[in-house]
C-alpha positions in Angstrom: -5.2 14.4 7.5 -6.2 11.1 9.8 -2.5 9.7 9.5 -0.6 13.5 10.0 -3.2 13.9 13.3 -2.2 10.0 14.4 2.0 10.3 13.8 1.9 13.7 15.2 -0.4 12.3 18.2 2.3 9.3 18.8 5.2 11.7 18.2 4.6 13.7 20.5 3.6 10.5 23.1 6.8 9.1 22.4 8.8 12.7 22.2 7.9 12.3 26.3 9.0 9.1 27.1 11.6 9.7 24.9 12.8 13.2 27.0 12.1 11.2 30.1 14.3 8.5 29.5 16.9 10.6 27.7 17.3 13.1 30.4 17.6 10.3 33.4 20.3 9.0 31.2 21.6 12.1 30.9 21.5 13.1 34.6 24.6 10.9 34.6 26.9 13.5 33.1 25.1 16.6 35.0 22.6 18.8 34.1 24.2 19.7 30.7 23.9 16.1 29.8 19.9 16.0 31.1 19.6 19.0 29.2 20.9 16.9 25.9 20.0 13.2 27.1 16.6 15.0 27.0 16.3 16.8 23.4 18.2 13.4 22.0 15.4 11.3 23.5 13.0 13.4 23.0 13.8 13.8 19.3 14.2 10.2 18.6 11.2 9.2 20.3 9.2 11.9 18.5 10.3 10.2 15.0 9.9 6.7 16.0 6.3 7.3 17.4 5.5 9.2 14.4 6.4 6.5 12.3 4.8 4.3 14.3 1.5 6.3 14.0 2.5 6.4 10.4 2.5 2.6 9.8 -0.7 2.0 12.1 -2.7 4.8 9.8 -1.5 3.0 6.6 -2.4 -0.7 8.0 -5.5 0.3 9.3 -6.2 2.1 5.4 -5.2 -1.0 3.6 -7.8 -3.3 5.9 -10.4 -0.2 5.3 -10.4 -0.9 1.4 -10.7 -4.7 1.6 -13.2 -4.6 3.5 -15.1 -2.2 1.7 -14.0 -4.7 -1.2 -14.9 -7.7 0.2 -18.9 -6.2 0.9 -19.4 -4.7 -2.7 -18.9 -8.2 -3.7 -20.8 -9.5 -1.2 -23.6 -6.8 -1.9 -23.5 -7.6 -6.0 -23.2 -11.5 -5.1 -26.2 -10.7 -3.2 -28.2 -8.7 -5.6 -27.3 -11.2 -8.3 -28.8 -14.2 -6.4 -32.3 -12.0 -5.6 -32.7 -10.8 -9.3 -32.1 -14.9 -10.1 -34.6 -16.0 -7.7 -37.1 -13.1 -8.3 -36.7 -14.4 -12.5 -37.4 -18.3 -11.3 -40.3 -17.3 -9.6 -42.0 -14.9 -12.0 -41.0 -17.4 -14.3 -42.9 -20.8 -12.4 -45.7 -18.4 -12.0 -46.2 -18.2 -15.5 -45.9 -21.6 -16.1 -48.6 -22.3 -13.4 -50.6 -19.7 -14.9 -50.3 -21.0 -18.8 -51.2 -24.9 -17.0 -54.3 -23.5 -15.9 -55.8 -20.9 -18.5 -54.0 -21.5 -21.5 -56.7 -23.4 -22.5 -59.2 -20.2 -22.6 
């Protein structure tokens, strides 16, 4: 849905610059040729900004997943190091705790 809203969105922004330029072009041969020059433009520019919005959507998906990537690591990394640290200290505390009253 996101990249069919973004290539349609940059078609039809290039479909207008594309008429624009196209039909000044076209004035050239009359207004039968800025009739064409126009639809001509306007058609390529409509595929070329679609594609455009096409590529951005794809890019922009690809960095999406690496970053989500790249935090899940960072969240297990994370979780890994507090369970270790959370283990040591339980651990020292039971240490300190058989020092003093394992005697009893």
């Amino acid at each position: 849905m996101q990249q069919t809203t973004v290539a349609a969105t940059a078609g039809l922004g290039g479909m207008f610059v594309g008429a624009e330029k196209g039909a000044m072009l076209g004035v050239v041969l009359g207004p039968v040729g800025a009739v064409i020059g126009g639809f001509v433009g306007g058609t390529l520019g409509y595929m070329a900004g679609s594609k455009i919005g096409e590529t951005v959507v794809k890019t922009m998906q690809k960095v999406r997943d690496k970053v989500c990537d790249a935090v899940g690591e960072l969240w297990e990394t994370g979780r890994e190091f507090i369970g270790n640290a959370v283990e040591t200290v339980r651990d020292k505390i039971s240490e300190i705790g058989d020092f003093l009253f394992g005697w009893l």
